[in-house]
Each structure stands twice: as C-alpha cells, then as structure tokens.
C-alpha positions as YAML, in Angstrom:
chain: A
units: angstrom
residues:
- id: 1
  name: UNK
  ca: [7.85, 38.58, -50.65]
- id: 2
  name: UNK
  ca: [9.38, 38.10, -47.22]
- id: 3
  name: UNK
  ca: [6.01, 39.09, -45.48]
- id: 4
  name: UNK
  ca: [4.36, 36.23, -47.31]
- id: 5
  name: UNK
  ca: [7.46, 33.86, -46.71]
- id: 6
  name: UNK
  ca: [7.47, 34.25, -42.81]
- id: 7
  name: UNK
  ca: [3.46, 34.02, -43.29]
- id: 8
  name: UNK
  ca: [3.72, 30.78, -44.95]
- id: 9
  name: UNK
  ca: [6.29, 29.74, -42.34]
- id: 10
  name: UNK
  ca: [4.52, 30.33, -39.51]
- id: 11
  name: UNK
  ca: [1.22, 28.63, -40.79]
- id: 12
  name: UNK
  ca: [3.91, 25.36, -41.05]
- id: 13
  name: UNK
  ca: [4.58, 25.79, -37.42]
- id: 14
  name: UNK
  ca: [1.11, 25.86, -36.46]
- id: 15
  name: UNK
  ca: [0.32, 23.09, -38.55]
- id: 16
  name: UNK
  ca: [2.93, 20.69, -37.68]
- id: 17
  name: UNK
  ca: [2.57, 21.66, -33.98]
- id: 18
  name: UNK
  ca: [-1.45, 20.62, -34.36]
- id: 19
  name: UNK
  ca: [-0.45, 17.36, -35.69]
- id: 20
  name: UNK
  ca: [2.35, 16.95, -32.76]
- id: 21
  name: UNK
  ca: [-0.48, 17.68, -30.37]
- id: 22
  name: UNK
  ca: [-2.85, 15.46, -32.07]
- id: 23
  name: UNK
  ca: [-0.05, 13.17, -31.87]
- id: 24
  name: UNK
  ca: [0.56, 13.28, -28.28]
- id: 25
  name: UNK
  ca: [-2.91, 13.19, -27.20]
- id: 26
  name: UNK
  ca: [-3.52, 10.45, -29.15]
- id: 27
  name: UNK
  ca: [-0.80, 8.62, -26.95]
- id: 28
  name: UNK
  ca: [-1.84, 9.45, -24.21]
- id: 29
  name: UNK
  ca: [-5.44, 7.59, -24.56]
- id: 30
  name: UNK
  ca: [-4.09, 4.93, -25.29]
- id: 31
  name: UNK
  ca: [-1.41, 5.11, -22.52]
- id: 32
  name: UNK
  ca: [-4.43, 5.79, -20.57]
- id: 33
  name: UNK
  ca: [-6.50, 2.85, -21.92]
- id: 34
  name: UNK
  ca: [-4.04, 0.58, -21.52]
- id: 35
  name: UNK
  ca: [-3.45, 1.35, -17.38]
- id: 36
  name: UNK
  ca: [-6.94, 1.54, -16.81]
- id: 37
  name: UNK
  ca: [-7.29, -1.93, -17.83]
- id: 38
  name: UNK
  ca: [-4.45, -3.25, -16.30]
- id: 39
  name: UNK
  ca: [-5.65, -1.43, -12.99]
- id: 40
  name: UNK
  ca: [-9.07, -3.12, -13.70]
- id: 41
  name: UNK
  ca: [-8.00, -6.48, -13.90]
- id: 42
  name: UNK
  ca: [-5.40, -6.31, -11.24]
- id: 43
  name: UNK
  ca: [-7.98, -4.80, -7.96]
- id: 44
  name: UNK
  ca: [-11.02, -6.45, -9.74]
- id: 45
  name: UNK
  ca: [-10.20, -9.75, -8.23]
- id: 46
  name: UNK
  ca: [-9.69, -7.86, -4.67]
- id: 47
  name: UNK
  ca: [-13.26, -6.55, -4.64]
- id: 48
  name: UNK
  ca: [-14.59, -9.81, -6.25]
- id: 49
  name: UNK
  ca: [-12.97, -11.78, -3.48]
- id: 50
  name: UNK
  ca: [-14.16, -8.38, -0.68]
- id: 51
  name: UNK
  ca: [-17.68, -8.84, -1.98]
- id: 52
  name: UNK
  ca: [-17.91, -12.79, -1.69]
- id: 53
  name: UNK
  ca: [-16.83, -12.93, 1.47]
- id: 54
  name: UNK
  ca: [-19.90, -11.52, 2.90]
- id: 55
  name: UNK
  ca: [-22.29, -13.53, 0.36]
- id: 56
  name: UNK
  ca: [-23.75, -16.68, 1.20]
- id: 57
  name: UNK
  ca: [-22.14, -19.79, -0.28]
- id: 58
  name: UNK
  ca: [-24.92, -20.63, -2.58]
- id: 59
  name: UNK
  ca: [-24.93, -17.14, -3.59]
- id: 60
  name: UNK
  ca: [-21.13, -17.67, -5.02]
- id: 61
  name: UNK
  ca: [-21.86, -21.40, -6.36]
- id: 62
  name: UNK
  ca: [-25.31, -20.03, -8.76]
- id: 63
  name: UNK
  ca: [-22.66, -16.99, -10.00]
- id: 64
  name: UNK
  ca: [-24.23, -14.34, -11.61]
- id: 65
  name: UNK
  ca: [-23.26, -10.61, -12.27]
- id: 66
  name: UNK
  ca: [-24.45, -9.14, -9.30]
- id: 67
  name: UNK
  ca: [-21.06, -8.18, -7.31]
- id: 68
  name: UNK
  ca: [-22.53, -7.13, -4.05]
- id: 69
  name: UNK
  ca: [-24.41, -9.86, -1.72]
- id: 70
  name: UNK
  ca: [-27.94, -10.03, -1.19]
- id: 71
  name: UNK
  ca: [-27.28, -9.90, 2.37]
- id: 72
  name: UNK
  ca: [-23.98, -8.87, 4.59]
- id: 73
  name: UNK
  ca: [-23.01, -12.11, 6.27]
- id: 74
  name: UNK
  ca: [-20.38, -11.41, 8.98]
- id: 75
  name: UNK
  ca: [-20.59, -14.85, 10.72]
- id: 76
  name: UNK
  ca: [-18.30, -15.86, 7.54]
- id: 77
  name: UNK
  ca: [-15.10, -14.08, 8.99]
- id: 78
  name: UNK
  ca: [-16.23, -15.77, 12.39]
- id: 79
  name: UNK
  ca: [-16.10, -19.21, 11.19]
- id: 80
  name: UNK
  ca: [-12.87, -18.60, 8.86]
- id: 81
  name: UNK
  ca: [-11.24, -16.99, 12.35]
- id: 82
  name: UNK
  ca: [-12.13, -20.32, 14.24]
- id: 83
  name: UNK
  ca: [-11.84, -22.59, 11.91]
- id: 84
  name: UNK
  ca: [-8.67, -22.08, 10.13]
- id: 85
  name: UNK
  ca: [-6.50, -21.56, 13.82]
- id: 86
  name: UNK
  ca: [-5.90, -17.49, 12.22]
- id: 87
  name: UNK
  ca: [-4.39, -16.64, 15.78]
- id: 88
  name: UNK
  ca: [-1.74, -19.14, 15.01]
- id: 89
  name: UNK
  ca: [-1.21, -19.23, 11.66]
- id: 90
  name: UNK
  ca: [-0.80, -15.05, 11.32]
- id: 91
  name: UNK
  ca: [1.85, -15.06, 13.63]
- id: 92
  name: UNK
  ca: [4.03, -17.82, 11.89]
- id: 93
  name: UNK
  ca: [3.14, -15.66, 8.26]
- id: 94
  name: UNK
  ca: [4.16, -13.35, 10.33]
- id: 95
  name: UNK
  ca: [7.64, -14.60, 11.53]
- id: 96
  name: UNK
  ca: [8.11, -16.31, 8.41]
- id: 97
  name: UNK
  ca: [7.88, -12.70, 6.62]
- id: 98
  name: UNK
  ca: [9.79, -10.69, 8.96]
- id: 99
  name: UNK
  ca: [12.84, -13.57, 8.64]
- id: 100
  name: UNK
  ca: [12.81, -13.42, 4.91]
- id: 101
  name: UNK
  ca: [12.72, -9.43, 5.08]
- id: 102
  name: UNK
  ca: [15.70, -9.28, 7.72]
- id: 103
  name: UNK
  ca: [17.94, -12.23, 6.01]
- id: 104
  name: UNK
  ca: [17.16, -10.24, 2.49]
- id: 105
  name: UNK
  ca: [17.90, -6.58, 4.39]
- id: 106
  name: UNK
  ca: [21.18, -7.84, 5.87]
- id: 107
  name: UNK
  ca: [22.50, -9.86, 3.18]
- id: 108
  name: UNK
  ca: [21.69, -8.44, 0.05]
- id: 109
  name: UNK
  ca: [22.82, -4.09, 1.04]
- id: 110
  name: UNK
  ca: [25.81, -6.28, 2.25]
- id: 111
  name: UNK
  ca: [26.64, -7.67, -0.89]
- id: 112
  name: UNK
  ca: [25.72, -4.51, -2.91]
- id: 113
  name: UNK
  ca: [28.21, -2.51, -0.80]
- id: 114
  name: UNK
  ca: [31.26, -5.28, -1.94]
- id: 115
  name: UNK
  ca: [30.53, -5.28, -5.32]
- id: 116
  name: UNK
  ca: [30.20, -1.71, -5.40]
- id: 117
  name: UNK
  ca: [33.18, -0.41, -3.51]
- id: 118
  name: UNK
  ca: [35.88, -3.76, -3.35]
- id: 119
  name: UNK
  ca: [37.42, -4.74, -5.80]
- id: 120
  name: UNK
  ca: [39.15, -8.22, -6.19]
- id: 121
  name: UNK
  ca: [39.42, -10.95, -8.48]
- id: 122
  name: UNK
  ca: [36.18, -12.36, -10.77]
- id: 123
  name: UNK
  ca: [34.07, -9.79, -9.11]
- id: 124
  name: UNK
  ca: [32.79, -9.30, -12.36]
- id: 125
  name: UNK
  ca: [31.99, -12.79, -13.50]
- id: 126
  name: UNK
  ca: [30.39, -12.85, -10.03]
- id: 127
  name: UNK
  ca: [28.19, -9.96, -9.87]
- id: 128
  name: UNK
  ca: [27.21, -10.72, -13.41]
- id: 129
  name: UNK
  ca: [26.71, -14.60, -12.55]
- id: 130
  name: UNK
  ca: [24.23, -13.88, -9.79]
- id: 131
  name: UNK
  ca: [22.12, -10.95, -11.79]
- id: 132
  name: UNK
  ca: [21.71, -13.68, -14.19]
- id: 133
  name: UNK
  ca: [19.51, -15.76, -12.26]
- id: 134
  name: UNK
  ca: [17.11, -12.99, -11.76]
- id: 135
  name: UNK
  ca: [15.97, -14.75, -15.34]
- id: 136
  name: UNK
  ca: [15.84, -18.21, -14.02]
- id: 137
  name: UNK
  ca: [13.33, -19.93, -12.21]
- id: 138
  name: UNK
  ca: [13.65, -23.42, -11.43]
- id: 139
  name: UNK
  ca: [10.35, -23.61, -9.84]
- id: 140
  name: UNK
  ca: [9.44, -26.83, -8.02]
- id: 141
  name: UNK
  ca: [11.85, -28.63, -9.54]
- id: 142
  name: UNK
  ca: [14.60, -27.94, -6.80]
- id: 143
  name: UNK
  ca: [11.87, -28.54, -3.70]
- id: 144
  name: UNK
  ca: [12.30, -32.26, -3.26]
- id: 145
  name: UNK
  ca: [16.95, -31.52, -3.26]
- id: 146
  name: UNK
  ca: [15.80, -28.71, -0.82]
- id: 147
  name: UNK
  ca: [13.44, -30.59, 1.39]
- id: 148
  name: UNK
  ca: [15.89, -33.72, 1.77]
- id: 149
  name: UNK
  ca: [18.72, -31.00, 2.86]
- id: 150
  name: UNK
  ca: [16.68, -29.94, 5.49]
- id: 151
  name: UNK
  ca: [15.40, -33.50, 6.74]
- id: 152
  name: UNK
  ca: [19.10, -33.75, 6.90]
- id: 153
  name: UNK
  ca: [20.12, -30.69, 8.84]
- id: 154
  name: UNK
  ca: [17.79, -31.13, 11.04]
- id: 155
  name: UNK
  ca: [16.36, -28.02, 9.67]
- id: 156
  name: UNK
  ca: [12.53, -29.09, 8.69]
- id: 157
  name: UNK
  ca: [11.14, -28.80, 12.18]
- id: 158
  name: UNK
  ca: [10.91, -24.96, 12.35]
- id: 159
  name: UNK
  ca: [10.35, -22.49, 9.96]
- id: 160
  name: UNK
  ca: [14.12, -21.14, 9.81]
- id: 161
  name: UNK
  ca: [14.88, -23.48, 6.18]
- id: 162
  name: UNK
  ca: [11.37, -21.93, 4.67]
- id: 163
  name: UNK
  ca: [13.06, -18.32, 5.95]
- id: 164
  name: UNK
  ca: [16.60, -19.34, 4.39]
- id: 165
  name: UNK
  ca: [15.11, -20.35, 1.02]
- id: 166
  name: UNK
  ca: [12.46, -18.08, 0.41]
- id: 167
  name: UNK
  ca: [15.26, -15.23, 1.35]
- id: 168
  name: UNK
  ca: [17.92, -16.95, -0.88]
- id: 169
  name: UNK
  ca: [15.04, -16.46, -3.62]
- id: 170
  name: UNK
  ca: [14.91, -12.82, -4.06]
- id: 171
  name: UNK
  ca: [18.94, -12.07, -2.98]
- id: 172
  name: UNK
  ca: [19.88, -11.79, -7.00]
- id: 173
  name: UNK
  ca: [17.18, -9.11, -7.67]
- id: 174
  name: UNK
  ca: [17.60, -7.20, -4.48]
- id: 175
  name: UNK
  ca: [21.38, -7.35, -4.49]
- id: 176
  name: UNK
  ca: [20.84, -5.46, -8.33]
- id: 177
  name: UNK
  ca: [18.89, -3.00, -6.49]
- id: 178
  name: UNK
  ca: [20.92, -2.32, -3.84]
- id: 179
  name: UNK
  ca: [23.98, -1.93, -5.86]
- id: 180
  name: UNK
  ca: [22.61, 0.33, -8.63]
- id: 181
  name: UNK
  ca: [21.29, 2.50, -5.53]
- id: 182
  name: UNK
  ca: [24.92, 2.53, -3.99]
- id: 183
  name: UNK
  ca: [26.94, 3.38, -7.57]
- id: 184
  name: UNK
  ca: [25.19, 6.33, -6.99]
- id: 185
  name: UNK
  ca: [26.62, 8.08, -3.64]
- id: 186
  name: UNK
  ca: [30.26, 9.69, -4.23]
- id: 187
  name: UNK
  ca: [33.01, 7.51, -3.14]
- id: 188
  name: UNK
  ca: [34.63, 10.79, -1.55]
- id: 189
  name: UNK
  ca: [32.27, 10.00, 1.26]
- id: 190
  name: UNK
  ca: [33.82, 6.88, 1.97]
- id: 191
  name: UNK
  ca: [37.25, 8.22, 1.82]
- id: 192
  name: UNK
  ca: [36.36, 11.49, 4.17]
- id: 193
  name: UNK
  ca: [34.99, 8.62, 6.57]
- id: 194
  name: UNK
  ca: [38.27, 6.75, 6.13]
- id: 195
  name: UNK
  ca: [40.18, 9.88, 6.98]
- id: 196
  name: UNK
  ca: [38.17, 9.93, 10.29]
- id: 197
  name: UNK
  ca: [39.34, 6.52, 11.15]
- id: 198
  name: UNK
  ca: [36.04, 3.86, 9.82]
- id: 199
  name: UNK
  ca: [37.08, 0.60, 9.07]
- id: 200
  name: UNK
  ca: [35.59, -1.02, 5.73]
- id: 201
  name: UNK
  ca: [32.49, -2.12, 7.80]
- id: 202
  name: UNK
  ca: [32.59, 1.18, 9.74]
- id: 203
  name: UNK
  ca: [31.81, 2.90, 6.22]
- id: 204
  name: UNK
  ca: [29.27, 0.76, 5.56]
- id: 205
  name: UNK
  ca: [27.23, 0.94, 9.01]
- id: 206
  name: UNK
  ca: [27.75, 4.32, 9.51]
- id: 207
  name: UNK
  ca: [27.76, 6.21, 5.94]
- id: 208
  name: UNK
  ca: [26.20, 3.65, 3.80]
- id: 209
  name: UNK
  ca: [23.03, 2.65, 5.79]
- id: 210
  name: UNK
  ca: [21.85, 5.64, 6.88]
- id: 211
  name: UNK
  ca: [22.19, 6.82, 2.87]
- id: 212
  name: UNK
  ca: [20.55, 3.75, 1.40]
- id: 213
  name: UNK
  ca: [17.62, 3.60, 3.30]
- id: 214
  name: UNK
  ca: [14.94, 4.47, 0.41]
- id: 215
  name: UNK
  ca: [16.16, 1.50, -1.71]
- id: 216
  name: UNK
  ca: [16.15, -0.67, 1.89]
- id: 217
  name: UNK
  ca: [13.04, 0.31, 2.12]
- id: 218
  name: UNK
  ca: [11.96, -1.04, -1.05]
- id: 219
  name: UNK
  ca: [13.91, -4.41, -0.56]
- id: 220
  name: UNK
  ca: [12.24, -4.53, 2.92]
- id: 221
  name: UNK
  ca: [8.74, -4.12, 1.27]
- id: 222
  name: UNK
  ca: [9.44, -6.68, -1.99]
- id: 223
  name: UNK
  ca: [11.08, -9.34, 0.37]
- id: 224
  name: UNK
  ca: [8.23, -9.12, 3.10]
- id: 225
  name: UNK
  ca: [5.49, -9.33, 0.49]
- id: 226
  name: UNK
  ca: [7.46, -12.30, -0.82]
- id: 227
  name: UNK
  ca: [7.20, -14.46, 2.39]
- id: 228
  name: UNK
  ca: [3.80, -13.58, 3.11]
- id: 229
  name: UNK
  ca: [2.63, -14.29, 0.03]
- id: 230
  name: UNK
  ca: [4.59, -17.67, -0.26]
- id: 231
  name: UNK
  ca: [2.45, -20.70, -0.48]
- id: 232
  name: UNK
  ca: [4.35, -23.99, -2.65]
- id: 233
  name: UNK
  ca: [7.55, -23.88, -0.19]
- id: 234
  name: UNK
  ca: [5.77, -24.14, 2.99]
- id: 235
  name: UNK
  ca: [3.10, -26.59, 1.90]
- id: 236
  name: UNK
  ca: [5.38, -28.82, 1.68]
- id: 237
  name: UNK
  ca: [7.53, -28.22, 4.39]
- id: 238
  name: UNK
  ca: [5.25, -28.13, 7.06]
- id: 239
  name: UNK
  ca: [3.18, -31.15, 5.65]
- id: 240
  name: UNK
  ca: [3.89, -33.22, 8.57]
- id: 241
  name: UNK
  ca: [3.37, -29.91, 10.81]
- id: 242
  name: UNK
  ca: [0.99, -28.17, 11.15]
- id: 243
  name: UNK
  ca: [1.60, -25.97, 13.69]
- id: 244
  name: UNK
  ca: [4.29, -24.42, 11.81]
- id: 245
  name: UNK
  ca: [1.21, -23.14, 8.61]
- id: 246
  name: UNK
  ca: [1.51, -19.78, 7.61]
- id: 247
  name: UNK
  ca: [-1.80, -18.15, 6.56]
- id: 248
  name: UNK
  ca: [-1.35, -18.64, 2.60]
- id: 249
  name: UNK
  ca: [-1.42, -22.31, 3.38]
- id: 250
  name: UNK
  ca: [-4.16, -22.32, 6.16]
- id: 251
  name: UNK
  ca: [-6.77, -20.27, 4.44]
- id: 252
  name: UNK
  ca: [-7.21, -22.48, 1.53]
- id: 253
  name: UNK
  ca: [-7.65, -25.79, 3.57]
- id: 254
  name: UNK
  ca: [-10.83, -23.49, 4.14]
- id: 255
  name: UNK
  ca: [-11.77, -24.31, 0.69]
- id: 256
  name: UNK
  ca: [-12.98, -27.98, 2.18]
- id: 257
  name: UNK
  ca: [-14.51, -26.24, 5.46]
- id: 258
  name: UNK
  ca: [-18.30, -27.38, 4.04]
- id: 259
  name: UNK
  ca: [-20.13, -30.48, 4.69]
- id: 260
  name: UNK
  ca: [-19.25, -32.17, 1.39]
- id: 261
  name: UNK
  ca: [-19.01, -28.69, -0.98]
- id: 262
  name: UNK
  ca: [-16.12, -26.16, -1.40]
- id: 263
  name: UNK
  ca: [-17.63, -23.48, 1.17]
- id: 264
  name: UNK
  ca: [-16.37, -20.24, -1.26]
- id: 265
  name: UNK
  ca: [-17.52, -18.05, 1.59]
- id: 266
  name: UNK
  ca: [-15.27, -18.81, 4.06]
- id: 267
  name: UNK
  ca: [-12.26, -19.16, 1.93]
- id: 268
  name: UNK
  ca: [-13.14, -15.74, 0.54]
- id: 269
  name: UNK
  ca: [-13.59, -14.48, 4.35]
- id: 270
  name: UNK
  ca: [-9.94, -16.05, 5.50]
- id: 271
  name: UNK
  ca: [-8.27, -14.57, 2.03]
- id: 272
  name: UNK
  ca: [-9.89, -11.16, 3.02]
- id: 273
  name: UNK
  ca: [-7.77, -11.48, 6.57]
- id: 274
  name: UNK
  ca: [-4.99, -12.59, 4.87]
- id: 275
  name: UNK
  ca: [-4.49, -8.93, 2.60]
- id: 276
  name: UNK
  ca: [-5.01, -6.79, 5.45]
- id: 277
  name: UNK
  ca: [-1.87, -7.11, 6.92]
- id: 278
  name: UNK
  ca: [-0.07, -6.65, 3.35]
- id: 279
  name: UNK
  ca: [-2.18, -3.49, 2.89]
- id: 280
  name: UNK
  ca: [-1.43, -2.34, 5.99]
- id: 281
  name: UNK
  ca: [2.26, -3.01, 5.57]
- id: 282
  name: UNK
  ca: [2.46, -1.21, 2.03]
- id: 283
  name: UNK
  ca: [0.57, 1.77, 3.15]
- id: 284
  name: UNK
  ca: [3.04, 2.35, 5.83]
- id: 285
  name: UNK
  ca: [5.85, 2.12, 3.83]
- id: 286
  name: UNK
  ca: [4.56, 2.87, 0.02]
- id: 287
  name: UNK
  ca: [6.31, 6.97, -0.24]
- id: 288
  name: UNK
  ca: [9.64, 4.99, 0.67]
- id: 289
  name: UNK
  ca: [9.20, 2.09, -1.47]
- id: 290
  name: UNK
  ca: [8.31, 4.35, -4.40]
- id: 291
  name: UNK
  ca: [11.37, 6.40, -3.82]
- id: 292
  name: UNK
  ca: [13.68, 3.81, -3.36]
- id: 293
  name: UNK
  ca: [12.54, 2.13, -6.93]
- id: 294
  name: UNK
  ca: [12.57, 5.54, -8.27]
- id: 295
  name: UNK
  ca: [16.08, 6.54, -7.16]
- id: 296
  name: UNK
  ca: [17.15, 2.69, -8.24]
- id: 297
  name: UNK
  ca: [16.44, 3.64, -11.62]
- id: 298
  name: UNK
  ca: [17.63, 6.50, -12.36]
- id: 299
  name: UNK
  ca: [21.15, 6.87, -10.26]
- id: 300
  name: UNK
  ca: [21.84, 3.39, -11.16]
...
C-alpha cells in the first residue's frame, strides 16, 4: 500500500510539474511575441527612414512595399549637408544638449543628495511635491508665459533659456532617480568621511560622486537625448533666429527643399545625420546607462 501511495504521488509531481512547464513556456511566447513586436515597430521606422534616404523622391511619393531603393543615391546626404547649414546647426544641437545634460547632472544628484541625507522642515511635502509632476505635462500650454519671460530677461537671444527649460523639464524624474540610487549607499560612509574632517559638500564631492556615477550616467544619457531630440521649445524660440536652430528644427525645413513638392529624400537624408550622433552617444555609454537604471530599481 505505501509502494503504490508514493507511486501515485510521484506521478502527481510529474504531472503538475508538466503543466507548470507548459505553463511557463506558454508565457514565455507570448512574452516573446509581445517584445518582438514592440522591437518591430520601434527600429522599423529607423530602417524605413535609412532606406529612403538613398531612394529617389518619386520613388518615396509612388510608395510601395519595396524597402530598399532601386538605386543608392548619395547626392541626397550632399544636398541635405548644404542645404540645411548641418555644420551649424549640429553644433548648436550640440551645445544645446550638452547644457541640458550638465544643468540636469549638477542640479538634480544635488538635490537627490539633500533629500536623501538632510533633513529639515516639509522635506517631505517637497520631495513628494516635485515627484508628482513627473505625471504632469503641461505641454505647450506654458510656451507663450515662458517665451515672454525670456523676451523679458533678455534671455531669447541665445540658447541658454532653451538649456534652462528643457533642463528644468526632466529635474523631477531625474532627481527620483538620483535619490532612490543614493538611499542605497550606507550612511556610515558619510559619517567615517565626517570623522576625517568633509564638510556637508565635502561628502558629497568626494564620497557621493564618485559612488553614484552609474545612475549619473543614466541621467547624463536621458537628459542629453532629451535636448537633442527637442523640437516645439526651440521652434519657437529661435523663430526670429536662425542662427541659433538646432538640427531637430533645421532638418525638417528640408521637408520644403523641392521646387514646389515635399522632397522626402532629403528630409530622410538630414534625419539620417541627425541619429548618428544619438547612436553614437548611447553606444558609448549604454553598459552604464543600463546599470545605473538597473541599480535605480532595485536599491531604491
């Protein structure tokens, strides 16, 4: 009777760990299915635009399902070079990016280290306050206020109010970041630093920064991605300028760079310029930026 009772128990075993397996691998298609599409329709677009760019505009106008061009046209990246002033307008993207990235580094592992080791009065309500508005977006609506406060700063001529805003953007997010990264590292650091004589602001440039770098990393990779990528804010701010472009808005006055028709070719040449520097940025930095997200999440 007990043979047949650990017989029968075992076969329950077996069966229930089939079904678990079934179970699981199950999941995982799907899981599976699911990121393969999303990957599809996220670096679809990429090639799509890769692929145009060397195609003839007719060739984009008629459509069709083909994705690779009847002929490679390189004199498309030639006229989208000249035409839309790239020389000029990549290195204001690019001072308008690096701004945003070193306002967002300094101010926002700043703020993280207060809230995470000060303590004073409606820190709190403060800290809480500002992570809210990581879920509010006032969109355009505050770009006339914004545009009138710079007219009257004298702030609109340059590209240091599209730097301040676009920075100001991000801070709640990064701050979040920054802070659940620093909750993390004992405070008995801080106090074995104190013992050796650092100030409050000792701590933080000499313990803190060297510690945090994997989640600086990421904020320096979110917030440089965000001014490169920024288009609204400095379309309207250098309206009356434009000297002061960045490449976002330059490349798609491209889109009227044919003789009475949208001329998709070059616009799809100058937007092909316009990733390589963000590609080039993330590959450098993408094993820190992955373990600064990843050590956000889980020590915070």
């Amino acid at each position: 009777m007990t043979f047949h009772r650990r017989e029968k128990t075992m076969a329950k075993e077996r069966t229930g760990h089939s079904v678990e397996s079934r179970k699981t691998k199950m999941i995982n298609v799907v899981i599976f299915l699911l990121l393969a599409t999303l990957a599809f329709f996220t670096v679809y677009p990429v090639v799509y635009i890769l692929f145009g760019s060397f195609k003839t505009n007719n060739e984009l106008v008629r459509g069709g399902v083909n994705l690779l061009p009847q002929k490679f046209i390189l004199d498309n990246y030639k006229q989208a070079w000249e035409m839309a002033n790239f020389s000029r307008y990549t290195m204001n993207s690019l001072v308008l990016s690096f701004g945003v990235m070193a306002v967002s580094l300094t101010v926002s592992s700043m703020a993280g280290y207060v809230f995470s080791r000060k303590e004073f009065k409606l820190k709190s309500l403060i800290y809480n306050s500002m992570v809210m508005f990581m879920f509010i977006n006032v969109g355009s609506v505050a770009l006339r206020p914004l545009f009138e406060l710079a007219v009257k700063l004298h702030m609109n001529k340059s590209l240091i109010s599209i730097i301040l805003i676009s920075a100001g953007g991000g801070q709640a997010t990064y701050v979040f970041l920054i802070h659940g990264f620093m909750n993390s590292i004992p405070k008995e650091m801080d106090e074995a630093a104190k013992i050796d004589g650092c100030s409050f602001f000792g701590i933080y440039y000499r313990v803190i920064l060297p510690v945090i770098k994997p989640a600086l990393a990421s904020v320096a990779l979110l917030s440089f991605r965000g001014g490169w990528n920024e288009y609204i804010l400095p379309l309207i701010f250098t309206m009356t300028n434009e000297k002061l472009r960045p490449l976002t808005v330059g490349v798609v006055a491209l889109q009227n760079a044919g003789d009475g028709a949208a001329a998709w070719n070059i616009l799809f040449a100058g937007s092909a310029i316009a990733i390589v520097p963000i590609i080039l940025v993330y590959m450098a930095a993408s094993k820190q930026f992955m373990g600064g997200m990843t050590a956000g999440a889980v020590k915070g």
